[in-house]
C-alpha positions in Angstrom: 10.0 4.6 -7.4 8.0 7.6 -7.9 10.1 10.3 -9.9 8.3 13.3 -11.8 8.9 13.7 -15.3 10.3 17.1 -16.1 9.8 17.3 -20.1 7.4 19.3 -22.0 4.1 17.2 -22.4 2.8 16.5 -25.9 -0.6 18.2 -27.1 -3.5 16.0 -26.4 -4.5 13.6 -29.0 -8.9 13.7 -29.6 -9.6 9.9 -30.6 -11.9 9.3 -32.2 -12.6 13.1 -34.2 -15.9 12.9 -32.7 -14.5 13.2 -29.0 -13.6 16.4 -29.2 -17.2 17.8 -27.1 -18.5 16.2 -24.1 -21.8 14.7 -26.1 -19.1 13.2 -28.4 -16.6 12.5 -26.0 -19.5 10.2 -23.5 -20.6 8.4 -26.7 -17.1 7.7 -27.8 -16.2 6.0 -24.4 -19.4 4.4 -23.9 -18.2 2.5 -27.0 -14.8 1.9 -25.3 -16.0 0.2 -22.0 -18.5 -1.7 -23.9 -16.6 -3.0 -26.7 -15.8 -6.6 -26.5 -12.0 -7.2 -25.3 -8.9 -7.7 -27.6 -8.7 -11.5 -29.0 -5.5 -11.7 -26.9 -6.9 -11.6 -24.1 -9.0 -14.9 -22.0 -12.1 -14.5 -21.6 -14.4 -17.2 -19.5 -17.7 -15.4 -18.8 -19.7 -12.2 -19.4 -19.3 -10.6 -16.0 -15.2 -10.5 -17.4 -16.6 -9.0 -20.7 -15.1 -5.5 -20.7 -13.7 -4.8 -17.6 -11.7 -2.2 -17.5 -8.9 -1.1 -14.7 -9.1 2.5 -13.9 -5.6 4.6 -13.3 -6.8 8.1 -11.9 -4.7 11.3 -10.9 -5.0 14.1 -9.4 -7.4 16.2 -12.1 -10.4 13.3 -10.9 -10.1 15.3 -7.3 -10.0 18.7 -9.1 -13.6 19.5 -9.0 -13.5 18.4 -5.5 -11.5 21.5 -4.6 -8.1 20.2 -4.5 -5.0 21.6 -6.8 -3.8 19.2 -9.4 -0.1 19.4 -10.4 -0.1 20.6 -14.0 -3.7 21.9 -15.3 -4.8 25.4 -15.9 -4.8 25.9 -12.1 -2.3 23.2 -10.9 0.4 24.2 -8.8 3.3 23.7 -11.4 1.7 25.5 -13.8 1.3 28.6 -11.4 4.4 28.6 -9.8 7.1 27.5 -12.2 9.7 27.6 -9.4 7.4 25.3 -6.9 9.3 21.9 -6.0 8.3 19.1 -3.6 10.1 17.6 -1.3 11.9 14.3 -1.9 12.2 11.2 0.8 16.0 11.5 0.8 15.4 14.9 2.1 12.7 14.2 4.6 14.3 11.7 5.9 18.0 12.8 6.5 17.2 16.9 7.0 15.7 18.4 10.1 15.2 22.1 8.4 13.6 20.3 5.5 10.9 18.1 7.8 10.1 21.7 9.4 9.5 23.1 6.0 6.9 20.0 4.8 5.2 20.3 8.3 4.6 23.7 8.1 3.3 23.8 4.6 1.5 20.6 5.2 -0.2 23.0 8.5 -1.2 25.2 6.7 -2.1 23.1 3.3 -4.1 20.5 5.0 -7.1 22.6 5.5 -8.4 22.8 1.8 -8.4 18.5 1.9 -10.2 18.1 4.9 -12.8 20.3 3.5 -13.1 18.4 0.1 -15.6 16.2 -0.8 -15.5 13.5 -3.3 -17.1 14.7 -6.7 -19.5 13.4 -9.3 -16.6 11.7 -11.2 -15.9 9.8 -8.1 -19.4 9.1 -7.8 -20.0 7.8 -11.1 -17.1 5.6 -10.6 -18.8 3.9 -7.9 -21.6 3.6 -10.2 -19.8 2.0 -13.2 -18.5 -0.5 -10.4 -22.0 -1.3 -9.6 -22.9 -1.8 -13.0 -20.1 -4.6 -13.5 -18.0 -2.2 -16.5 -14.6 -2.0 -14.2 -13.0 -4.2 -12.0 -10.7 -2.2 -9.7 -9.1 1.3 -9.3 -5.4 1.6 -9.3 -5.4 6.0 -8.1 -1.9 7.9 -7.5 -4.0 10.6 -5.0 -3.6 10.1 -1.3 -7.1 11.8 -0.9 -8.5 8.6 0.3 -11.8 9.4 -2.1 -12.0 6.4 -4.4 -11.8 3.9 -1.2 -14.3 5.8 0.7 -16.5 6.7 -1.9 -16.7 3.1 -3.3 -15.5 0.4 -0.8 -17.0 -2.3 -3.0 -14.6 -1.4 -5.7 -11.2 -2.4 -5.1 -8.7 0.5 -5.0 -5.0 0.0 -5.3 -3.4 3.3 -3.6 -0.1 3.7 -5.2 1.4 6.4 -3.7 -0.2 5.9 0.1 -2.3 8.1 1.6 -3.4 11.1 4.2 -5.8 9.8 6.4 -5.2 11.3 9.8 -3.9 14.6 11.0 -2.4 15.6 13.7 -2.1 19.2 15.5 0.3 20.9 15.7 -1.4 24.4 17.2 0.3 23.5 20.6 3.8 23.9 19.3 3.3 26.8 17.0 1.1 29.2 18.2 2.6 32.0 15.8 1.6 29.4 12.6 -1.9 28.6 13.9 -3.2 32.5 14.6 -2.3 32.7 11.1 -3.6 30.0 10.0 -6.8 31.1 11.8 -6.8 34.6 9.9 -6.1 32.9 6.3 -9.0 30.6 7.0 -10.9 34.0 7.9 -10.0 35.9 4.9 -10.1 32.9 2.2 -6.8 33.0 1.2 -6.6 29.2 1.1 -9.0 28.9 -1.1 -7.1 29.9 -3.9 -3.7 28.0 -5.6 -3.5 31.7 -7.3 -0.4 33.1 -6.1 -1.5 36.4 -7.4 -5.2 35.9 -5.5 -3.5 34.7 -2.1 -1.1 37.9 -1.9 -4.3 40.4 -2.5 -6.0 38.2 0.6 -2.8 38.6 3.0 -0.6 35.4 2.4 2.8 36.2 0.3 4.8 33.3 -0.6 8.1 33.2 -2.2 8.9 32.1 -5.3 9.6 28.5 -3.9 6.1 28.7 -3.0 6.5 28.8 0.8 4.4 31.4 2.8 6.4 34.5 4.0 5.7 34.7 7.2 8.2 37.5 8.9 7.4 36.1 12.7 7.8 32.7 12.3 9.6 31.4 9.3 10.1 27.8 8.5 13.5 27.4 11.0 11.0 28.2 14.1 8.2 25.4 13.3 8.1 22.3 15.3 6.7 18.6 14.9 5.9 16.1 17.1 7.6 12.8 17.8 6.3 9.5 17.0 4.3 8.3 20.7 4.8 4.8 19.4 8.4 5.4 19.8 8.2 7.5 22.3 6.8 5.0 24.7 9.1 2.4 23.5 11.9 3.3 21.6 12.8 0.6 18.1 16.4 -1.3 18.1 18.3 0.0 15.8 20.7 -1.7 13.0 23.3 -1.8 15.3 21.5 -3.3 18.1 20.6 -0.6 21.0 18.1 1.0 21.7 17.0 4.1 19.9 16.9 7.8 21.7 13.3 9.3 20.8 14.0 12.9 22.8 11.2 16.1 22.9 11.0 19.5 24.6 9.0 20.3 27.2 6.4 20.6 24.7 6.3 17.7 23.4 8.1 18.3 19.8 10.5 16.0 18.6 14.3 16.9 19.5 17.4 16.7 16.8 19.1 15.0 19.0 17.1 12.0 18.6 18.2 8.6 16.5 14.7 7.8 15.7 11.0 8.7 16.3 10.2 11.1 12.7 6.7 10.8 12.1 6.0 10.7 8.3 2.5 10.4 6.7 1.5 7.6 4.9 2.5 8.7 1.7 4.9 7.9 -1.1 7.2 10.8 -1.4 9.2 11.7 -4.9 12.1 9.6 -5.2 10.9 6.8 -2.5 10.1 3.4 -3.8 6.8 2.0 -3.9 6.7 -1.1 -1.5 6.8 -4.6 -3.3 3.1 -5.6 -1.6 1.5 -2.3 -3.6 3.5 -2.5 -6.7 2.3 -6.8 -7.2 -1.0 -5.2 -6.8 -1.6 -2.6 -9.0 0.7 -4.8 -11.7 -2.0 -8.0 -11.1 -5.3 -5.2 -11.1 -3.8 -4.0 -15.1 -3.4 -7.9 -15.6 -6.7 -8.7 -14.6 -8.4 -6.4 -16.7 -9.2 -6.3 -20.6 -8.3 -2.9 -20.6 -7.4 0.2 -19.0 -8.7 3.8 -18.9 -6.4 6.7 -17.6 -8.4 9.7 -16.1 -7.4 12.6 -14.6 -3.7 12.2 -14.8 -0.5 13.2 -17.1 1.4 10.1 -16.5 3.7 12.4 -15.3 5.1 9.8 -12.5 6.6 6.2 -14.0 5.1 4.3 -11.4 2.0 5.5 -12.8 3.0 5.4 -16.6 5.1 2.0 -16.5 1.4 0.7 -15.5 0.1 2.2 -19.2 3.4 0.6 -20.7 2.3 -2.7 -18.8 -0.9 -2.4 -20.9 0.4 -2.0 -24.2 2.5 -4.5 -24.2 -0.4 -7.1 -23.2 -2.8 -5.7 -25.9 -4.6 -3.9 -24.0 -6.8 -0.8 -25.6 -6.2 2.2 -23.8 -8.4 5.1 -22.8 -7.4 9.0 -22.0 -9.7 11.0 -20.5 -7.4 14.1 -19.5 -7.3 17.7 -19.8 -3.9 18.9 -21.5 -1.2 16.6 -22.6 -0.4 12.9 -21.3 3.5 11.8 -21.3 4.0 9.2 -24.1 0.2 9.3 -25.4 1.9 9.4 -29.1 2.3 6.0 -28.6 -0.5 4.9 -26.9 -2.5 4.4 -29.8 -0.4 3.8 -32.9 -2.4 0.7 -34.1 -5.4 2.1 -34.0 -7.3 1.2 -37.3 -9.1 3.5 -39.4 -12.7 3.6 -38.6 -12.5 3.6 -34.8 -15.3 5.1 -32.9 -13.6 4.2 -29.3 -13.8 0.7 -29.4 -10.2 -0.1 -29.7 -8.7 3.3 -28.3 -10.4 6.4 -26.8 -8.7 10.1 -25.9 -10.0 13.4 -24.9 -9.1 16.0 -23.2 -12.3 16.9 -21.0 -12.9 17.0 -17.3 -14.4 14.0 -15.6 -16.6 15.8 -13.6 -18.4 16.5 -16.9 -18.2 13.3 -18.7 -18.2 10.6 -16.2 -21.8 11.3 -14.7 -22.8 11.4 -18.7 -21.7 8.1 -19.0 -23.4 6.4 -16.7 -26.6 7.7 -18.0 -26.0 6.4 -21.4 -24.4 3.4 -20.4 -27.7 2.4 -17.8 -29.9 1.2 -20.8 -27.0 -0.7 -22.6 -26.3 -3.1 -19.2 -29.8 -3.9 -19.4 -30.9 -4.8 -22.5 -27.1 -6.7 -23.3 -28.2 -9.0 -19.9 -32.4 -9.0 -21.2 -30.9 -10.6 -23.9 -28.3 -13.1 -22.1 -31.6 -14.3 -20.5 -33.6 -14.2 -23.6 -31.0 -16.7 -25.3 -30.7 -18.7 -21.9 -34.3 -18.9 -21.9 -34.5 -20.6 -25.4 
């Protein structure tokens, strides 16, 4: 199930000493992909030879332009009141389905303008190069499975990948959607900078808009069960109703459209779960980027790890939930080999690393062919 975790979140650990600038953080996690695997784990042939499983968050998809939840800019850490919706409330309370659509017409903007990054990038790139074996990512952003379709991707919490429009039914919400575009003020997660550019929110973080508050936005119905309505538990038929305008009526039993995504406090289904348990499993170690850990169906995956002796990598900016205990038995002496943390932005290390790590892949298989030769 995907539940936040509310407590503070520890300083960040810098492992090894050395990690604590970029030059030093790239050569520390060079050392950590390429270091053989722990003795507890099988190994049958080189190309398995330090694989690593990659669990990225939102800060991966920050440089890309989109919010993460708790950096310097994230939306919890500039509006201390903001809270999500959960799936018990989508799914039982009209009002509150009006609410996420209309943020989520106004919010979807900024992600079908962003791009994936040169973290994503490089990712791809370490794929090619044979040092991970899969991506498990908690963003819906659908960049890691676009950017490198070679490279399998669990998607733990779902994902956006269509949108529909809702301008038709709202015509209050998209003029001002249209003049917020105009004047920038969605460019910005700043509360402060969006009020000087026209768009006031309260401290919830909805957008105060006197015409056409949240009551008066409308959403479509599903056309799948439009044109034939499901059977329900109890055996008839299901009443999908809309307005003359197509929106979906209250006094429907079924036809809610929800997007693909895992909402808090909705279970992850059993298909995705076996995966992103069997892509940890079928790696010699894991690397975290980009993400707090602040979800347990992300940090359970970490736990997973530890318990199979699996060293674990950090590369985060600001704390990581349960870090302290990530890397406990690390020994003295460790340049990243058997643990790595730092608290840097991918954007700025990940493209380093593949430029140091270019060389190493080719003189390590130069000399697998030297020996073979022999």
């Amino acid at each position: 199930m995907r539940i936040p975790y509310t407590g503070p979140l520890p300083p960040p650990i810098i492992i090894p000493r050395s990690a604590n600038t970029p030059t030093g953080a790239i050569s520390a996690l060079a050392n950590f992909l390429t270091a053989p695997p722990s003795p507890r784990l099988s190994i049958t042939s080189w190309d398995d030879q330090g694989q690593t499983v990659l669990l990225t968050g939102a800060g991966i998809s920050v440089a890309s332009g989109l919010a993460d939840y708790r950096g310097t800019n994230g939306t919890y850490t500039l509006n201390k009141t903001y809270r999500p919706i959960y799936f018990n409330e989508f799914v039982s309370d009209h009002e509150a389905r009006k609410r996420y659509w209309a943020r989520s017409f106004l919010g979807w903007t900024n992600l079908h303008r962003a791009r994936p990054n040169s973290a994503h990038w490089a990712v791809r790139r370490l794929g090619e190069m044979g040092w991970l074996r899969s991506v498990i990512t908690q963003n819906v952003d659908s960049f890691h499975p676009n950017c490198h379709p070679d490279l399998a991707t669990v998607e733990l919490h779902g994902f956006l990948r269509a949108l529909t429009s809702l301008s038709n039914l709202n015509p209050t919400w998209a003029a001002f959607l249209a003049e917020m575009l105009e004047v920038g003020a969605l460019d910005t997660e700043n509360p402060e900078e969006r009020r000087a550019k026209g768009l006031k929110t309260n401290p919830d973080g909805d957008v105060d808009l006197p015409d056409a508050p949240y009551s008066t936005f409308r959403y479509p119905a599903c056309p799948i069960c439009l044109a034939n309505p499901p059977i329900l538990a109890n055996g008839t038929e299901a009443r999908v109703l809309v307005d003359d305008d197509g929106a979906w009526s209250p006094a429907s039993t079924a036809g809610v459209l929800k997007p693909a995504v895992v909402m808090f406090g909705e279970s992850i289904t059993a298909d995705i779960k076996i995966a992103a348990e069997k892509a940890v499993d079928n790696a010699s170690k894991i690397l975290v980027i980009g993400s707090s850990l602040a979800t347990y169906s992300a940090w359970r995956l970490v736990k997973r790890a530890r318990e199979r002796g699996m060293p674990i990598g950090v590369l985060n900016l600001g704390g990581v939930r349960g870090e302290e205990g990530f890397f406990t038995h690390l020994k003295p002496g460790n340049k990243g080999e058997d643990g790595f943390r730092c608290s840097e932005s991918a954007d700025k290390i990940l493209p380093g690393l593949v430029d140091q790590l270019g060389p190493v892949l080719a003189n390590a298989k130069n000399s697998i062919e030297y020996i073979e030769a022999g």
